[in-house]
SEFIFI-345294 format. One record per residue (C-alpha): residue in one letter; x negated, y, z. Coordinates in steps of 0.1 Angstrom, whole numbers, plus 5000, padded with zeros to 4 digits. Layout:
AXYZ
...
This chain:
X500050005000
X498950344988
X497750595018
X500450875015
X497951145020
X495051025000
X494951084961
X491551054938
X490151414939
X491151394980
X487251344985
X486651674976
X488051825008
X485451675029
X481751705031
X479951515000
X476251405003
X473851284973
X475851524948
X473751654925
X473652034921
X475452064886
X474952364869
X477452404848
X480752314868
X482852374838
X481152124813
X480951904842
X484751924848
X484851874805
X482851584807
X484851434836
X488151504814
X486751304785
X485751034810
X489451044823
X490951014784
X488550664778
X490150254782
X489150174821
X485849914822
X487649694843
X490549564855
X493049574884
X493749194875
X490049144878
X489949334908
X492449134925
X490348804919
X487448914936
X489349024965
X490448664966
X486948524965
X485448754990
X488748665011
X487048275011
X484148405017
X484948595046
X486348265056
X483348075058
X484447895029
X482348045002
X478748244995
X478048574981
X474948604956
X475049004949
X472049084925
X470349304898
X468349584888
X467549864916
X468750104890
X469850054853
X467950274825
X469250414793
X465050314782
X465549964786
X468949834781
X468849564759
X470849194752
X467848974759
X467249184792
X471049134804
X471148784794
X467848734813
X469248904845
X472348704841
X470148374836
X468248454867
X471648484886
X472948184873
X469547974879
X470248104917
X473648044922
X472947644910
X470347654935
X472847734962
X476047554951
X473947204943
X471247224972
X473847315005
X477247234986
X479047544988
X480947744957
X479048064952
X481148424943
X478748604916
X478648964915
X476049134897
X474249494906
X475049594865
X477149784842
X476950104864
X474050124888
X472650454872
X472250714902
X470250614930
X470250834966
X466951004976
X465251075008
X464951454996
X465951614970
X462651724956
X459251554949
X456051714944
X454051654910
X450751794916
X451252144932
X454652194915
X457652104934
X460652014908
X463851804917
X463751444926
X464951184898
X468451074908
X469150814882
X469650804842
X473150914852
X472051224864
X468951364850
X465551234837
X462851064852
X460051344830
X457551514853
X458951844846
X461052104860
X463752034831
X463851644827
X465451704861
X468151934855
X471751764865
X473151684830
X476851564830
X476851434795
X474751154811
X478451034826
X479050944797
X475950744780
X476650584812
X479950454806
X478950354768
X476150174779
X478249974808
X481049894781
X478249764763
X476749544790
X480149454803
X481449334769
X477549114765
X478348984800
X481748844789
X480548694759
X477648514775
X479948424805
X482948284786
X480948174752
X479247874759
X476148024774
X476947984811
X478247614805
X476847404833
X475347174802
X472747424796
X471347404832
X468047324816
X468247624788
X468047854813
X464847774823
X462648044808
X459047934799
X457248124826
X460147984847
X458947624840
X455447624842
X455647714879
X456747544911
X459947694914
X460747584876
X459647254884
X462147234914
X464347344897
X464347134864
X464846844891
X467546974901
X469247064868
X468446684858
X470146554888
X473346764873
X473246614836
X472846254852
X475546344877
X477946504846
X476946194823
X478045964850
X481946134850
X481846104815
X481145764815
X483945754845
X486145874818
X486646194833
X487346474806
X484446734812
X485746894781
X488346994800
X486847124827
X487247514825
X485047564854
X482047324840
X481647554806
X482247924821
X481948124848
X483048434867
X480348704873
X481649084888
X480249384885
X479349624915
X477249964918
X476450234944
X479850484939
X477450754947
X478551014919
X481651064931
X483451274902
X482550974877
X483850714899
X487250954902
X487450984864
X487750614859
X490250564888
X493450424871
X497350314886
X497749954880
X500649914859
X502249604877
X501449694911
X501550054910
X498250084931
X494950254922
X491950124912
X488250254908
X488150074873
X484550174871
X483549834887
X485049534901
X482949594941
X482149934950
X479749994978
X478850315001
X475350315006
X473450415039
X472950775035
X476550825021
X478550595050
X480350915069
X483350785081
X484951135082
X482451235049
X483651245009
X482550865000
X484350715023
X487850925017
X487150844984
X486650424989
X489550445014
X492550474992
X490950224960
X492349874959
X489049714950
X487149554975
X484449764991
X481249755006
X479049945027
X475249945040
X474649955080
X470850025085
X468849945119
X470850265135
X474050175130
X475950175164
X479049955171
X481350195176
X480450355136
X481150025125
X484249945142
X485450305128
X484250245092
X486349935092
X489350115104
X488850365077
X488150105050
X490449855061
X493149995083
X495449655071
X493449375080
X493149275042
X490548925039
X488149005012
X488549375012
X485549455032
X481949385033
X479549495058
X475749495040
X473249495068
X470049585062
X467849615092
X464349505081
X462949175093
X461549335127
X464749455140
X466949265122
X467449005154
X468049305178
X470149555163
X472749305145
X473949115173
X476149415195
X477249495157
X478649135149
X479849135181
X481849415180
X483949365148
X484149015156
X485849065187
X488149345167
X489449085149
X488249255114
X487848985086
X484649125068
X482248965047
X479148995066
X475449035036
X472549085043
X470449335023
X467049175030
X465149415003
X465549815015
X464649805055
X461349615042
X460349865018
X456350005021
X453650185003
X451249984995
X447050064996
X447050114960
X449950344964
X453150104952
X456150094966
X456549734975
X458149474997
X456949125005
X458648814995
X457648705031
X459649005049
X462548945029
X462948565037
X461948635071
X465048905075
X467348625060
X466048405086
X467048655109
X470648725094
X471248355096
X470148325131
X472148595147
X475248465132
X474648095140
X474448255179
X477548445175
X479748155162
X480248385128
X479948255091
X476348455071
X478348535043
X476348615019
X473448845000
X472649154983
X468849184960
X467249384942
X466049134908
X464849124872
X464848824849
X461648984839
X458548854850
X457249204865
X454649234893
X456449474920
X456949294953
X454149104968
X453948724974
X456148444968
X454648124957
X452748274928
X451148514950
X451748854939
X448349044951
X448149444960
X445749394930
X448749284906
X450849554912
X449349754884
X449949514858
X453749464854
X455149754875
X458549844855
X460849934882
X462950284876
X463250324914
X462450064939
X460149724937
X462749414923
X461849024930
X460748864897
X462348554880
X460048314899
X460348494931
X464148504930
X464348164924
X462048094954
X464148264975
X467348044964
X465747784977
X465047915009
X468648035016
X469447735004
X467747545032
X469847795054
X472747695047
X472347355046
X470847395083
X473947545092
């Protein structure tokens, strides 16, 4: 039911943060017109669905893999760079389902992750001090005072280039590339000439043996929907908050709104206000939302962002993305779990093992370590196997290529490596191998459990 006194543009009677200083308002309002006018990228149907999973989820009965880029580029969009992000989700979720037996929701971070949030909102380049790069939806990563001017006629190369990724998804999703037969197709070559390949092209024989045994059972596999495609969501940071308003649509059979922008929204850590603009915003949308709660987060800001968020009680609705950093993670979840357990709020409890682990590295990288991210996971687990609550789920930060930008994993990425294959737009991603090293380990997790 729609919140009587909440309608799209309500946001912009409370306090907004991240908003980048536009400096033309008019073509900004122009551009958000034209946005208005265009099909919606998703759909309220789709929506729905999701809500449903999560709702299982938040149930104990299903995982959440919640994955991709840090931030999407208009410089390197391209079909075999979604399809390899997709394959690299799809590797991971096989992982999960056929190592601790449990179905697996797949949402990606694609098809509108273009702003990011800064810590300030300037940088220094040399002894000039220009604006900080907010993402490709906003202005341009060049060193100079210009690049970074707010441009709203990014809004919309950002909503082409999502259309664009959304309709490749779908036809890799539903056309034959995502059918379960082709577990060892996805296997990329750099994939399979390393452990985790190895690993995991056991595994994907174990599954053709497994489906050539039902076959010979004389079950149909043909038949099968679920065997030959599979449901993958989209989610992003609804940081922008006019863009994600322009693409807000009534559902015609249920007359309720929807942010048709994405199937998951999220609010991230900097934007979580409970009386602030992102959350008025997420409030009064009938997808289901997210939100980040960092190492400060106290109990009783939890307990009101879930009353905000979900005044109704709604399974699947909400998810709370924790992400504490692998040092605190054990000390500061606990009271938080505690408290919205004991509510009686049906969340879906992530972790976001990659941004409370972030460093700078002696050479000067941004980085994480696969180490710190497992270990936070770990953590996660742990403090929800003591509380007698389900680990629902996580939330990375991935490529499908095979870049060098966090350290570790069980090819050893080096301080020394960093250098060669650092591609990132933003933050430092898990590479293919990496990624797939880490399904494993969650995997273990849940099996323990």
């Amino acid at each position: 039911m729609d919140a009587p006194d909440w309608s799209p543009s309500s946001w912009r009677e409370r306090p907004s943060a991240q908003q980048p200083d536009w400096p033309d308002p008019a073509a900004f309002d122009l551009v958000l017109k034209r946005l208005g006018a265009l099909p919606p990228l998703v759909f309220a149907g789709e929506a729905r669905a999701l809500t449903a999973g999560l709702a299982q989820v938040a149930a104990g009965e299903a995982f959440l893999l919640q994955a991709g880029d840090c931030a999407e580029s208009f410089d390197d969009f391209s079909a075999d760079g979604i399809r390899d992000k997709l394959r690299v989700i799809l590797q991971m979720a096989v992982v999960l389902t056929y190592s601790a037996g449990v179905p697996v929701l797949k949402v990606g971070r694609i098809a509108g992750q273009f702003a990011k949030p800064r810590s300030s909102p300037v940088e220094r380049v040399g002894d000039r001090e220009i604006a900080a790069f907010r993402g490709h939806m906003v202005n341009d990563p060049g060193l100079t005072a210009e690049a970074r001017v707010p441009d709203p006629e990014r809004m919309v190369q950002a909503y082409h280039q999502a259309a664009s990724t959304l309709n490749l998804l779908r036809a890799f999703t539903k056309g034959g590339f995502a059918d379960l037969s082709q577990v060892h197709m996805w296997n990329r070559e750099f994939v399979a000439s390393s452990r985790e390949g190895r690993r995991y092209d056991a595994i994907a024989g174990e599954i053709e043996r497994a489906m050539r045994f039902m076959a010979a059972c004389g079950i149909d596999l043909g038949a099968e929907e679920q065997l030959h495609q599979v449901d993958l969501y989209t989610s992003h940071d609804a940081l922008i908050l006019g863009y994600e308003e322009a693409l807000t649509r009534r559902d015609s059979l249920t007359g309720d709104w929807y942010d048709c922008s994405a199937h998951l929204l999220w609010i991230g850590e900097r934007t979580r206000q409970p009386d602030g603009a992102h959350v008025e915003f997420l409030r009064g949308v009938h997808n289901p939302v997210a939100v980040k709660l960092g190492a400060t987060t106290t109990p009783e800001e939890a307990l009101e962002l879930c009353a905000r968020l979900n005044p109704d009680g709604v399974p699947g609705r909400l998810c709370l993305v924790t992400r504490m950093g692998a040092a605190k993670v054990e000390a500061t979840l606990p009271p938080l779990i505690a408290a919205v357990r004991d509510a009686g709020h049906p969340v879906v409890w992530v972790c976001d093992p990659m941004h409370g682990n972030t460093f700078v590295s002696p050479s000067g990288r941004k980085t994480r370590h696969f180490d710190d991210v497992l270990a936070e996971i770990r953590g996660f687990f742990a403090v929800h196997r003591a509380a007698g609550t389900w680990p629902g789920g996580i939330h990375l930060e991935l490529t499908g290529d095979d870049v060098t930008e966090c350290l570790g994993g069980a090819e050893e990425v080096l301080d020394t490596h960093l250098d060669e294959r650092y591609m990132t737009a933003c933050d430092p991603r898990l590479n293919a191998r990496q990624s797939l090293d880490l399904a494993y380990g969650v995997a273990e997790l849940l099996r323990a459990g």
